[in-house]
N, C-alpha and C positions, 0 to 999 in steps of 0.2 A: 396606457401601460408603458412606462419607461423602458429601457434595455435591459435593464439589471431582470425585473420583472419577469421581460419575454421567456427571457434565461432561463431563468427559475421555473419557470412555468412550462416548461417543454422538457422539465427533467423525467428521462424514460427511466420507469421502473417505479416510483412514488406511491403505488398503491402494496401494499400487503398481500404475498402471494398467499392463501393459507392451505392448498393445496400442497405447496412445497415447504409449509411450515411442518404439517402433518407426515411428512414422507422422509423430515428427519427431525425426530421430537428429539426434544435436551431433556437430561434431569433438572436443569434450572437457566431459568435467563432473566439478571437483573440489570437495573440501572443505576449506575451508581457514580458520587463526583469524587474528583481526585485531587490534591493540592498541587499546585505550580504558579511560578515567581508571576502571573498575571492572574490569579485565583484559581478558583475552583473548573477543572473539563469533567466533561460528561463521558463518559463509556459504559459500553452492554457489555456484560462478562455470560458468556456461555460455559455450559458446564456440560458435556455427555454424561451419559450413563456409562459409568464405568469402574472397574477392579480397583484401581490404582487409586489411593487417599490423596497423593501428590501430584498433577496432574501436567506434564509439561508444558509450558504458556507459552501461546500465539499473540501476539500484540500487532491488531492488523488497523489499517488508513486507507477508508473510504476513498473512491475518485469522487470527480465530479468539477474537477477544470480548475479546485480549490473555491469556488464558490458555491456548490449545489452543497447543503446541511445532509444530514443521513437520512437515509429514506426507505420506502418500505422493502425494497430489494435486499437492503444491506441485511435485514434481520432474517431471511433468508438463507444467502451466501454466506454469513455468519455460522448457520446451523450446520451447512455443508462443511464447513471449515472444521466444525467442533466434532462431530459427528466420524468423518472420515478423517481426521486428524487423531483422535483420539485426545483432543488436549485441549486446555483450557482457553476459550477464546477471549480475549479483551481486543472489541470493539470499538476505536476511541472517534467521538462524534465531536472532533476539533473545532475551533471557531474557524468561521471563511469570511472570505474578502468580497465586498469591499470595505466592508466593516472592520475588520481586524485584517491589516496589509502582511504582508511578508518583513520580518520574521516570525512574527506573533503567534502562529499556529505548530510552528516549526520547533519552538521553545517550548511551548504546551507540550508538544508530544516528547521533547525530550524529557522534559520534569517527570514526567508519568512513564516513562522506560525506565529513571536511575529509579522513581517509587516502587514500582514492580520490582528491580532489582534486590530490594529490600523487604518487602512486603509481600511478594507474593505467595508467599506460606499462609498470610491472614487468609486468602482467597481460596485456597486447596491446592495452588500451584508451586513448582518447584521453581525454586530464584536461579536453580545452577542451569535451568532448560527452559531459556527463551531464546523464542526467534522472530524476527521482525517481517512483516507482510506487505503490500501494498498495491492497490493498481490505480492505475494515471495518475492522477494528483499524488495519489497517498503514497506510491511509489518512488515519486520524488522527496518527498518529505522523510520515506524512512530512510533515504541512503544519506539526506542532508542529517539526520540525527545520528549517525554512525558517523558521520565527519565529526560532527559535535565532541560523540563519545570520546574519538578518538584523540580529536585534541585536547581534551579534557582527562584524559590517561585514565579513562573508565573501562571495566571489565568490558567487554564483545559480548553482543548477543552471540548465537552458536551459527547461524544463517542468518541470511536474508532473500526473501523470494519477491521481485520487483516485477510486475508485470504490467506491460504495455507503457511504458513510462515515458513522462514527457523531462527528458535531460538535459531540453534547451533553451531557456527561456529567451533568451538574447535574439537569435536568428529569427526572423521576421518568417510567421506563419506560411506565409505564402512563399518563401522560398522553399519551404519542406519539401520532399518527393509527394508526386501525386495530388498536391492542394488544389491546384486550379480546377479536380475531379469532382470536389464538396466545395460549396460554393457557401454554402452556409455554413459548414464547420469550421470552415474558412475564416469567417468574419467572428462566429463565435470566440475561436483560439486567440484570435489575436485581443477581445474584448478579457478573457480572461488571463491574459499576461498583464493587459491592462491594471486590473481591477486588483490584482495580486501583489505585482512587485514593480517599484520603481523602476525607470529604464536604466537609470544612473548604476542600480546595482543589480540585472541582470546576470552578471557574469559571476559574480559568486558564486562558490561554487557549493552554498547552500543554497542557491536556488537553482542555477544549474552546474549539477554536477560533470556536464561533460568538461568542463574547463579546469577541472581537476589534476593538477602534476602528478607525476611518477611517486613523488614522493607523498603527496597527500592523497593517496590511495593504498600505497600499502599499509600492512596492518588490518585493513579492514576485515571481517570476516566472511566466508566462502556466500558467495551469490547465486542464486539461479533466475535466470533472466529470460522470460519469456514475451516477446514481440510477435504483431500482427502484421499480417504479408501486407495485406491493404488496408494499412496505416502511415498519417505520415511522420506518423515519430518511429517508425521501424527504423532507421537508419541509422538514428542516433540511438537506441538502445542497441544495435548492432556493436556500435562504434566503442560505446562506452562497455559493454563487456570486454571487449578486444584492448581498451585501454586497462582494465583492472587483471587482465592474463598476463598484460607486459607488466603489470606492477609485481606480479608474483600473489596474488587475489585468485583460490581458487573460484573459477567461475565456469557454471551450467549453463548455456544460451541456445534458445531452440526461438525459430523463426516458425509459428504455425502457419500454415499453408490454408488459403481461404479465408481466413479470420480476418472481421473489421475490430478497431479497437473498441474495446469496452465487450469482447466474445465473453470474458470468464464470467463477468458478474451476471449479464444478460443472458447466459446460456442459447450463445448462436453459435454459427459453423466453427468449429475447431476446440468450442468448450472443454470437451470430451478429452481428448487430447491434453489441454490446458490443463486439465484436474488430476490428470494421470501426472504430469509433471511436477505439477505443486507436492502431492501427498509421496508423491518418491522423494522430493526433497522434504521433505517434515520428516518423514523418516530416517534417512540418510542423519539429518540434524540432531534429531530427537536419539537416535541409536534405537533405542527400545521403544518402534513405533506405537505399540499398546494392540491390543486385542481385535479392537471391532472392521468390519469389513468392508471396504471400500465400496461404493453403491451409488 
C-alpha cells in the first residue's frame, strides 16, 4: 500500500451512518452532474420537507485534506445541514489531488456557484439566497471561490460559513501551534499540501488565503468563522478573520473550546455548539430562516 493509499484508507467516517440518516429524513436526495470549463462535477442536492416552493441554497465543500472523495458521513452532515437549515443543500463531490492538482478543483466549484447562480430555480432554489459552506479543505476552497467571484465582478453569495480551515498552505505543517502533539497528522498534512499544490505557488492566495491584501479582501461577503481550540490551523483562522474585520468584512469568529478539528462533521466535543453557530448564521444570511426546528 503506497501513501496515497494509507491516506485514503484511514479516512474516518466512510461508512454510512443510517441511524443518523433516519433521524433527519429529506423529502429528496439526488445525485446529479454539473457543467464547468473541465467537464462535468458531481453533487448530492438535498431537499427538506418543506412550505416554501423556493428554497434558499446552501452550496457546501466536503473536507478531507483536499484528497479523501465524499464519503458516507458527508451524506449525513448533509441532511443536518438541509434539515435545520431549512434549505436546499448542494453537496458538491469535487475532484482531489493527486489526480486533479490545485487549481482544478477550485475552478470546478467556481463554475458550479456562477451555475447555481443562474439555475437554481431549475432545482426549487432561489438564485437571490445562496450561501457558501465549508470545512477544512472545503473551507479553503470556498473563500478561494469568493476571491475568484470577486475578481471576476460576480454577484456575492449572502455569507460564508468556513469552518476549521486550513489558510495556510505555505508554512510548513510542523511549524503550526501544537503539531509536534500529532505526530501523524503531522506527516499526513504535510503529504497533503504535498499532493495538492505546488510549492512554487503556495502563497496564492487561492490557495492560501491568509496572504490576502487589505484590498483583496474587501468586498467580500460577511463570514462566520469557526476554529478548534486543539487544532493546528486555530491560529491562522484566528488571524485570517482578524484580517477580513480590518478589511471592513463583516465577520463572526468563535474559537470552540475542547474541539479537535474535523468536531462538526464527526460530531465530537464542541459539535453541539458548532451547529448552534452554523444555523444562527444560515439564518442571520438567509433572513427568513424557514420553519422547521433545530434538533
Amino acid at each position: 500500500m503506497n501513501e496515497l493509499e494509507r491516506v485514503r484508507s484511514q479516512a474516518v467516517g466512510q461508512e454510512v451512518d443510517q441511524a443518523l440518516l433516519d433521524q433527519y429524513p429529506v423529502q429528496s436526495q439526488e445525485k446529479e452532474e454539473f457543467p464547468t470549463r473541465h467537464g462535468k462535477v458531481t453533487a448530492y442536492i438535498y431537499r427538506p420537507f418543506a412550505e416554501q416552493e423556493k428554497l434558499p441554497v446552501l452550496i457546501n465543500f466536503h473536507g478531507g485534506g483536499f484528497v479523501k472523495g465524499y464519503r458516507g458521513r458527508d451524506f449525513g452532515f448533509s441532511r443536518i445541514l438541509a434539515v435545520n437549515g431549512q434549505c436546499l443543500v448542494v453537496d458538491v463531490d469535487y475532484k482531489i489531488a493527486p489526480e486533479y492538482q490545485y487549481p482544478y478543483a477550485v475552478e470546478e466549484g467556481y463554475d458550479l456557484v456562477c451555475y447555481f447562480q443562474e439555475h437554481a430555480g431549475d432545482f426549487g432554489g432561489d438564485p437571490s439566497r445562496i450561501v457558501l459552506s465549508g470545512e477544512s479543505a472545503g473551507a479553503n476552497m470556498i473563500t478561494a471561490i469568493l476571491f475568484m467571484m470577486r475578481e471576476a465582478g460576480k454577484d456575492m453569495p449572502l455569507g460564508a460559513v468556513s469552518c476549521y480551515p486550513p489558510y495556510d498552505l505555505d508554512t510548513d505543517a510542523g511549524e503550526k501551534p501544537g503539531a509536534d502533539q500529532e505526530p501523524e497528522r503531522l506527516k499526513n498534512a504535510r503529504l497533503y499540501n504535498d499532493w495538492y499544490v505546488a510549492p512554487e505557488r503556495r502563497k496564492e492566495i487561492f490557495a492560501s488565503p491568509i496572504f490576502a491584501s487589505n484590498e483583496e479582501l474587501t468586498g467580500l461577503p460577511p463570514f462566520t468563522i469557526m476554529a478548534a481550540e486543539h487544532d493546528t490551523l486555530c491560529q491562522e483562522a484566528l488571524k485570517f478573520a482578524g484580517k477580513l474585520a480590518q478589511a471592513g468584512v463583516t465577520v463572526t469568529v468563535k474559537k470552540i473550546k475542547g474541539a479537535r478539528h474535523g468536531f462538526l462533521v464527526r460530531r465530537t466535543e464542541g459539535y453541539l455548539e458548532g451547529e448552534a453557530l452554523f444555523f444562527t448564521a444560515l439564518k442571520t444570511y438567509f433572513s427568513d430562516f424557514g420553519k422547521g426546528e433545530y434538533r
